[in-house]
The first five atom37 places (N, CA, C, CB, O) and aatype in JSON, in Angstrom:
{
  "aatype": [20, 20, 20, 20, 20, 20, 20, 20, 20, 20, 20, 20, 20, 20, 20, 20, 20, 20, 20, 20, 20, 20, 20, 20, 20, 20, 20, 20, 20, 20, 20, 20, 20, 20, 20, 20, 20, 20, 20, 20, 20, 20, 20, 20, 20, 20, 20, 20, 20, 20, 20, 20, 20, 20, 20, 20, 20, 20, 20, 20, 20, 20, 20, 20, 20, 20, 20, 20, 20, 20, 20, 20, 20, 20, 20, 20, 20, 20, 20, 20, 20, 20, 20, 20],
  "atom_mask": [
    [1, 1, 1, 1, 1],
    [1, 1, 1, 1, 1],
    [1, 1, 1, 1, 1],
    [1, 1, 1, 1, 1],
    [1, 1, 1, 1, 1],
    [1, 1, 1, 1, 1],
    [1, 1, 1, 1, 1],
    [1, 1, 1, 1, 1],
    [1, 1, 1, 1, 1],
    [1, 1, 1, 1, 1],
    [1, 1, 1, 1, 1],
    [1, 1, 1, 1, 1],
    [1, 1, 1, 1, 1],
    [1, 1, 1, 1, 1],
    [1, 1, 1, 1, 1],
    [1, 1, 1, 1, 1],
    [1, 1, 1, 1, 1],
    [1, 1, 1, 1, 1],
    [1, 1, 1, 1, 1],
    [1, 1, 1, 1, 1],
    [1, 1, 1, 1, 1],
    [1, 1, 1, 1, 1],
    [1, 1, 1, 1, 1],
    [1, 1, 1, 1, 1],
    [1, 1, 1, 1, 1],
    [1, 1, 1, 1, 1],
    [1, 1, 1, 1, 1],
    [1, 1, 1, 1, 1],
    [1, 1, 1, 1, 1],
    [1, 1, 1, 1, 1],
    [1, 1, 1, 1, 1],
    [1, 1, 1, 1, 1],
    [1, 1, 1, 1, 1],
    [1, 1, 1, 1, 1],
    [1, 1, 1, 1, 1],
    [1, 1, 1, 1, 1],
    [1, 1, 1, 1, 1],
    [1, 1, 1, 1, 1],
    [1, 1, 1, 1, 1],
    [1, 1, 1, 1, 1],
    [1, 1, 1, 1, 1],
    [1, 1, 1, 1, 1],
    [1, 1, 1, 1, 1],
    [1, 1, 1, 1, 1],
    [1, 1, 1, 1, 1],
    [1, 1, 1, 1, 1],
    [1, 1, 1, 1, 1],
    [1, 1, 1, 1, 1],
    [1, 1, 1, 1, 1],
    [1, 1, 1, 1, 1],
    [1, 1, 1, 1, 1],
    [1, 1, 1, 1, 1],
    [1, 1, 1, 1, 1],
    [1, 1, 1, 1, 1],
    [1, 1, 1, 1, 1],
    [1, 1, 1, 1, 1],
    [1, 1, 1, 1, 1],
    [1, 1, 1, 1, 1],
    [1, 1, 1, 1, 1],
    [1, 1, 1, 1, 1],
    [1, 1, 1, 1, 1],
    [1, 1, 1, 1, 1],
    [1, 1, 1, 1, 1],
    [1, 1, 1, 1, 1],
    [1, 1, 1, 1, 1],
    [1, 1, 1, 1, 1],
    [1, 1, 1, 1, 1],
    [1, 1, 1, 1, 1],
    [1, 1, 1, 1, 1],
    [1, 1, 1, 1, 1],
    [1, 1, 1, 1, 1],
    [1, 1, 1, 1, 1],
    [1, 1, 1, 1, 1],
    [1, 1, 1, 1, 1],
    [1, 1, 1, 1, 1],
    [1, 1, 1, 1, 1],
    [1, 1, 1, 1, 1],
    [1, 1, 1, 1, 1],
    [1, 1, 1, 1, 1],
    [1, 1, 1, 1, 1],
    [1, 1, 1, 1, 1],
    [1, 1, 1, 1, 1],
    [1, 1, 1, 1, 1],
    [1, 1, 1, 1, 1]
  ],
  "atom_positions": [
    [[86.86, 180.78, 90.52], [86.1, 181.98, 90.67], [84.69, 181.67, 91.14], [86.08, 182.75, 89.37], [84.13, 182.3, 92.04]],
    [[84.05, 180.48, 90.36], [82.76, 180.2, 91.04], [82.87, 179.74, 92.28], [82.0, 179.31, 90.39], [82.12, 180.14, 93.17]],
    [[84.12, 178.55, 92.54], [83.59, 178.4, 94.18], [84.34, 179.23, 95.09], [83.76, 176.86, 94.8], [84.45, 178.79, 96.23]],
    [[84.85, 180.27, 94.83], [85.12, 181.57, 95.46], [83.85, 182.1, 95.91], [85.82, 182.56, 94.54], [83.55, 182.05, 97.1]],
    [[82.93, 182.7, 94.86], [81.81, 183.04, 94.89], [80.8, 182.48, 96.47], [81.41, 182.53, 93.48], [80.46, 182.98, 97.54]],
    [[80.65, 181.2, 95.78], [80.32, 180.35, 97.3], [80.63, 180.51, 98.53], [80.71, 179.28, 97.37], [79.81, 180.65, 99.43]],
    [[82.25, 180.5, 98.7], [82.58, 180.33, 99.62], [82.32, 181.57, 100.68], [83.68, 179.9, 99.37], [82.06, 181.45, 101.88]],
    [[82.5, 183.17, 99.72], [82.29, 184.28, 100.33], [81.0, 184.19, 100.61], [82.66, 185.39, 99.68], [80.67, 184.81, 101.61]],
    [[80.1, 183.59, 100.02], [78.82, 184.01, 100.2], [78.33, 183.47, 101.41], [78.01, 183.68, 99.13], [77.29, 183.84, 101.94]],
    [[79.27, 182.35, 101.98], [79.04, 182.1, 103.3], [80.05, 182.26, 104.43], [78.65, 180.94, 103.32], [80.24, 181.45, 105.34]],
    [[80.58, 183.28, 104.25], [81.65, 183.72, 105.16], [82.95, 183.56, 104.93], [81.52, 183.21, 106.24], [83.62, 184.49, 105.38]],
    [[83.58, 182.69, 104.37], [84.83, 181.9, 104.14], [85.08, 182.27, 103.68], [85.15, 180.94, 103.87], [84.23, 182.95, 103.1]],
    [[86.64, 182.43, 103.18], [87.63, 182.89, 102.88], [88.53, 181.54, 102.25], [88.11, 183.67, 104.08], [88.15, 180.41, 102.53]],
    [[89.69, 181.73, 101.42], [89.99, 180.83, 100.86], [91.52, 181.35, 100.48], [88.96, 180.48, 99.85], [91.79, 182.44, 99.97]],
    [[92.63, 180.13, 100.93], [94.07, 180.79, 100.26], [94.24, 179.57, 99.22], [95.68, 181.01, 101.53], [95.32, 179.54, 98.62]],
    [[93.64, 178.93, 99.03], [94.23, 177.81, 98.1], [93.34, 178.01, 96.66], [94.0, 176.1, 98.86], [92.73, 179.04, 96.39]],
    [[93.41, 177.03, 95.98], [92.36, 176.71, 95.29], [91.84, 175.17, 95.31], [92.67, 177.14, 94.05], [91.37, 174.68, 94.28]],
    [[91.91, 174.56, 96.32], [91.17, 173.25, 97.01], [90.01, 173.39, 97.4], [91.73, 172.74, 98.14], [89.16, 172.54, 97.14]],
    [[89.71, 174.58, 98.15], [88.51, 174.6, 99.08], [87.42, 174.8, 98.0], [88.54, 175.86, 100.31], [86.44, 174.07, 97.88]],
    [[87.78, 176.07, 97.06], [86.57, 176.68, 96.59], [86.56, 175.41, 95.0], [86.8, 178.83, 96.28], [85.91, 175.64, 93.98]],
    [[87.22, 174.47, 95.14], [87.01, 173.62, 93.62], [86.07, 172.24, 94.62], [89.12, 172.92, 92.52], [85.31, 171.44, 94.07]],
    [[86.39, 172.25, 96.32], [85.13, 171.22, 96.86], [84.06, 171.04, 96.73], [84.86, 171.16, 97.75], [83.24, 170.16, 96.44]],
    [[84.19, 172.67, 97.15], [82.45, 173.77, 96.97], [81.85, 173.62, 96.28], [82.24, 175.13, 96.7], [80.71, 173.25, 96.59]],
    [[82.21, 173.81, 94.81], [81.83, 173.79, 93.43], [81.39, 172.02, 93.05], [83.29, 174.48, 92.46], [80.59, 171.65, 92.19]],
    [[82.08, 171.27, 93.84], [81.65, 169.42, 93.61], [80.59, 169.6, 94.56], [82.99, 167.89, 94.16], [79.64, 169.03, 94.02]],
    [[80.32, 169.9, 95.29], [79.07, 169.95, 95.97], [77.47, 169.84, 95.6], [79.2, 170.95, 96.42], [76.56, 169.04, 95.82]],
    [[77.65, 171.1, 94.9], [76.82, 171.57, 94.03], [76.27, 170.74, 92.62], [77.46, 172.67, 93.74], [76.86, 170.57, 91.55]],
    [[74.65, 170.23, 93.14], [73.89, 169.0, 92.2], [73.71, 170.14, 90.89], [71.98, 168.18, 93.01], [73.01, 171.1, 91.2]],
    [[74.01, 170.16, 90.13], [73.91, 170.4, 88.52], [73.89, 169.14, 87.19], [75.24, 171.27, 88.26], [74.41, 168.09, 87.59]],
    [[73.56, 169.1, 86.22], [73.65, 168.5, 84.9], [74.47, 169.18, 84.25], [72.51, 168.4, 84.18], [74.22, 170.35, 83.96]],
    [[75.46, 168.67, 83.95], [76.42, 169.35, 82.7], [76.86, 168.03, 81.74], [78.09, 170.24, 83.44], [76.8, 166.92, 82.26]],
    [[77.24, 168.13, 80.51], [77.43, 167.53, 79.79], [78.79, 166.56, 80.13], [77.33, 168.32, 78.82], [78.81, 165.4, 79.72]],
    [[79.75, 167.03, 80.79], [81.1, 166.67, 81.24], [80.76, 166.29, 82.85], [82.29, 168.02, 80.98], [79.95, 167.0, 83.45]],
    [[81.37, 165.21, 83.49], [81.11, 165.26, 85.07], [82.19, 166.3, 85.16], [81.34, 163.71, 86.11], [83.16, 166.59, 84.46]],
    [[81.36, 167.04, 86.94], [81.98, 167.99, 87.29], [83.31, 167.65, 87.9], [81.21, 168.66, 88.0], [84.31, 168.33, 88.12]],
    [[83.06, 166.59, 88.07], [85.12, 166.14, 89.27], [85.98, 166.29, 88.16], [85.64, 163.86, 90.14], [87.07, 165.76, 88.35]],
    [[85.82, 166.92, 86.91], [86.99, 166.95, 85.92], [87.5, 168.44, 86.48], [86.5, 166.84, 84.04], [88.58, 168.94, 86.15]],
    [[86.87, 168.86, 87.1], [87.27, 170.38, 87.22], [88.62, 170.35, 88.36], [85.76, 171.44, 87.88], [89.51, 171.19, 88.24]],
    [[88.66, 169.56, 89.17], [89.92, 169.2, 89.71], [90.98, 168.72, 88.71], [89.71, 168.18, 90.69], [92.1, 169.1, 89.05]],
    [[90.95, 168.0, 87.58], [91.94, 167.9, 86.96], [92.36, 169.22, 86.04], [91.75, 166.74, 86.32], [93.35, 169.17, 85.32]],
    [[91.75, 170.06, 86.1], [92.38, 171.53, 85.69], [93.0, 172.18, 86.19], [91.81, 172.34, 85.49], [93.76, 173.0, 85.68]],
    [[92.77, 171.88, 87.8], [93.48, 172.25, 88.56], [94.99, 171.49, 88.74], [92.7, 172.29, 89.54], [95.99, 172.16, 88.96]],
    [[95.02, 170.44, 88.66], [96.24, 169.72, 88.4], [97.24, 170.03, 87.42], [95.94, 168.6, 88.14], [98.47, 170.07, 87.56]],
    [[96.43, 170.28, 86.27], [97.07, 170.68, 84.74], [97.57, 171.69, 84.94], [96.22, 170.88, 83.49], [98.75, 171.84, 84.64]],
    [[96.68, 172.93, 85.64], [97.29, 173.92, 85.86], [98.8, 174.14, 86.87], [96.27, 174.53, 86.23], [99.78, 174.86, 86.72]],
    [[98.49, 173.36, 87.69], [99.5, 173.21, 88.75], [101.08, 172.98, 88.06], [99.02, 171.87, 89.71], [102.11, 173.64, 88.25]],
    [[100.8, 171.46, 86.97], [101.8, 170.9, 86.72], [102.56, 171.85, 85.36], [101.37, 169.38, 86.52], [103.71, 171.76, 84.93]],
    [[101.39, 172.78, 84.88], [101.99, 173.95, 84.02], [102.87, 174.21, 84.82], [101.18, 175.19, 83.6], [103.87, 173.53, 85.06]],
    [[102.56, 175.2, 85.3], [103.02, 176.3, 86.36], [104.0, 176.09, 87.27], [102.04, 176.68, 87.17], [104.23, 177.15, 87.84]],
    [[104.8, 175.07, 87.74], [105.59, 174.54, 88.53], [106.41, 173.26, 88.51], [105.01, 174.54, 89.33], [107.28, 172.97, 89.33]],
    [[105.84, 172.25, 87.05], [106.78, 171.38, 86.93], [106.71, 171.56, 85.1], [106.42, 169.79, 87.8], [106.8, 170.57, 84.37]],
    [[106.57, 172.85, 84.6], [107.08, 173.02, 83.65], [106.6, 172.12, 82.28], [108.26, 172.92, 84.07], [107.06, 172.01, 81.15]],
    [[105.23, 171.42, 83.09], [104.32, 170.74, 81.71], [104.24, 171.48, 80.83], [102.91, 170.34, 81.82], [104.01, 172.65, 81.14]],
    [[104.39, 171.12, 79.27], [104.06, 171.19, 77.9], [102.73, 170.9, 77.45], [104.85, 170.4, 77.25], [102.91, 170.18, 76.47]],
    [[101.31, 171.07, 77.62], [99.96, 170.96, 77.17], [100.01, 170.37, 76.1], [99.24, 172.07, 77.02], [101.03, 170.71, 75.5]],
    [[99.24, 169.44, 75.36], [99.21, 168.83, 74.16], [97.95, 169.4, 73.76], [99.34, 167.3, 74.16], [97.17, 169.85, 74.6]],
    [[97.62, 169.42, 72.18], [96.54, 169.75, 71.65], [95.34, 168.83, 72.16], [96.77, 169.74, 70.26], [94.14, 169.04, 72.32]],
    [[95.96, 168.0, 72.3], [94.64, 167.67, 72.91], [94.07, 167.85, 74.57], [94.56, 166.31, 72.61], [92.9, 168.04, 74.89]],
    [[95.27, 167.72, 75.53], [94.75, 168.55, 76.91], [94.28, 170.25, 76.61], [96.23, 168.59, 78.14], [93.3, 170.7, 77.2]],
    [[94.89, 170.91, 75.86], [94.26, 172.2, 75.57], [92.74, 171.78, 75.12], [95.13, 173.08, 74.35], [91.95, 172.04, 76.03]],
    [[92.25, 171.31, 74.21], [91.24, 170.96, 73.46], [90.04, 170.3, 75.31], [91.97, 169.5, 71.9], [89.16, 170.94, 75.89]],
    [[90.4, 169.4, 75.51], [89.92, 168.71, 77.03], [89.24, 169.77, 77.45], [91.13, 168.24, 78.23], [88.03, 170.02, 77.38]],
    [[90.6, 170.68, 78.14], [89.95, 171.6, 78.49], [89.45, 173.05, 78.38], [90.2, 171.49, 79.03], [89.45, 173.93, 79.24]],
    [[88.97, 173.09, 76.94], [88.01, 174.02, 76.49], [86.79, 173.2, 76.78], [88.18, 174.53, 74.95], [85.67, 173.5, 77.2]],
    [[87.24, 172.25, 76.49], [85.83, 171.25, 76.17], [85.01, 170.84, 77.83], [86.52, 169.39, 75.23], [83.78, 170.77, 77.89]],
    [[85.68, 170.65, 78.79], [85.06, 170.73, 80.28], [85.18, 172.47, 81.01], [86.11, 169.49, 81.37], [84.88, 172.71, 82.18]],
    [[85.62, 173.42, 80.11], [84.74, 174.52, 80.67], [83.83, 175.31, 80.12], [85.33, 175.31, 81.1], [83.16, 176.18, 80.67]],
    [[83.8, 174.75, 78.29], [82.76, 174.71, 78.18], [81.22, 174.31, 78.43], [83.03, 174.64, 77.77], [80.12, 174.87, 78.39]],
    [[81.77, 173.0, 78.74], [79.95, 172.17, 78.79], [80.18, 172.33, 80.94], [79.82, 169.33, 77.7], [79.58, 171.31, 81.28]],
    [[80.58, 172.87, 82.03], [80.51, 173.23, 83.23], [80.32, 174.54, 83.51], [81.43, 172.85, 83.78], [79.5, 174.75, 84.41]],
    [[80.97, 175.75, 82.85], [81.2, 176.79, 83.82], [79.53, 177.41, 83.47], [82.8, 177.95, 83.46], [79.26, 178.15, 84.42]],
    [[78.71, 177.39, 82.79], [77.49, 178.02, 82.32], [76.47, 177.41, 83.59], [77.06, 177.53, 80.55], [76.06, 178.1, 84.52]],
    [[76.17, 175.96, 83.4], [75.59, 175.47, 84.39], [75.57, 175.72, 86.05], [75.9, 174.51, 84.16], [74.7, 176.03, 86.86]],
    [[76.98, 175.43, 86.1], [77.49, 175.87, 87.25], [77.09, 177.21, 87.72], [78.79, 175.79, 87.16], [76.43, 177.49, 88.72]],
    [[77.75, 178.25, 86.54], [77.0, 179.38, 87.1], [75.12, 179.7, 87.11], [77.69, 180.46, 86.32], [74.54, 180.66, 87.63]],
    [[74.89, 179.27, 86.82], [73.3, 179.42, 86.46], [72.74, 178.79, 87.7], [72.73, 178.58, 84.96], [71.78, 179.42, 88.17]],
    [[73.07, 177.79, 88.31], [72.62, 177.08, 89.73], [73.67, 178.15, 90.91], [73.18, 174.92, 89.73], [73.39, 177.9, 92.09]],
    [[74.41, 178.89, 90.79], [75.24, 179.06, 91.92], [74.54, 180.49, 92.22], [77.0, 178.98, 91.63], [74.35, 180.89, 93.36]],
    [[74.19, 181.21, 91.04], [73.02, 182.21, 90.93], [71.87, 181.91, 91.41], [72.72, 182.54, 89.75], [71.15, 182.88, 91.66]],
    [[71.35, 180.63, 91.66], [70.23, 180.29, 92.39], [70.33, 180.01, 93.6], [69.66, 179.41, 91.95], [69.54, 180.15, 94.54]],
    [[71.27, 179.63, 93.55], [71.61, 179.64, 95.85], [71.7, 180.96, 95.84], [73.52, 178.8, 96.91], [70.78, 181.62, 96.32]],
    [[72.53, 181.42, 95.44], [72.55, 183.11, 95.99], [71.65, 183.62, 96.04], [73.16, 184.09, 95.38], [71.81, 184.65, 96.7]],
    [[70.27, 183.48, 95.54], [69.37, 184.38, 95.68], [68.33, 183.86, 96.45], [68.98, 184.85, 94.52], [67.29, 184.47, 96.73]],
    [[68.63, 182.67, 96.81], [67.51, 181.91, 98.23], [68.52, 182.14, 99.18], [66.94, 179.89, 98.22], [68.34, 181.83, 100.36]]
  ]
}
């Protein structure tokens, strides 16, 4: 959703969810978690959704825990390009 955000904001359009998770690595922020984990959510999600992965308490736990300490930051800087 955030690098959706981005991407419209500069014209682009997006059918995957590759482009707008690049976008989002782009983007210099501090977060407590590095941001390239956010591609492995995307994986997790993938391998839910189509090869029928089982999540363990602790990949659930992971990832509360990298969208917790990313999606705030992230949004708080992506709100600042948008408005320069």
């Amino acid at each position: 959703m955030l690098g959706d955000a981005v991407l419209v904001s500069k014209g682009i359009g997006s059918s995957d969810h590759i482009l707008p998770i690049n976008e989002i690595l782009k983007i210099r922020v501090i977060t407590k978690r590095p941001i390239n984990l956010i591609d492995n959510l995307r994986r997790l999600r993938h391998n839910i959704n189509y090869y029928g992965y089982k999540p363990s308490l602790i990949d659930i736990n992971d990832t509360i825990s990298i969208a917790e300490s990313c999606f705030y930051p992230l949004l708080k800087e992506i709100k600042k390009l948008m408005i320069n």
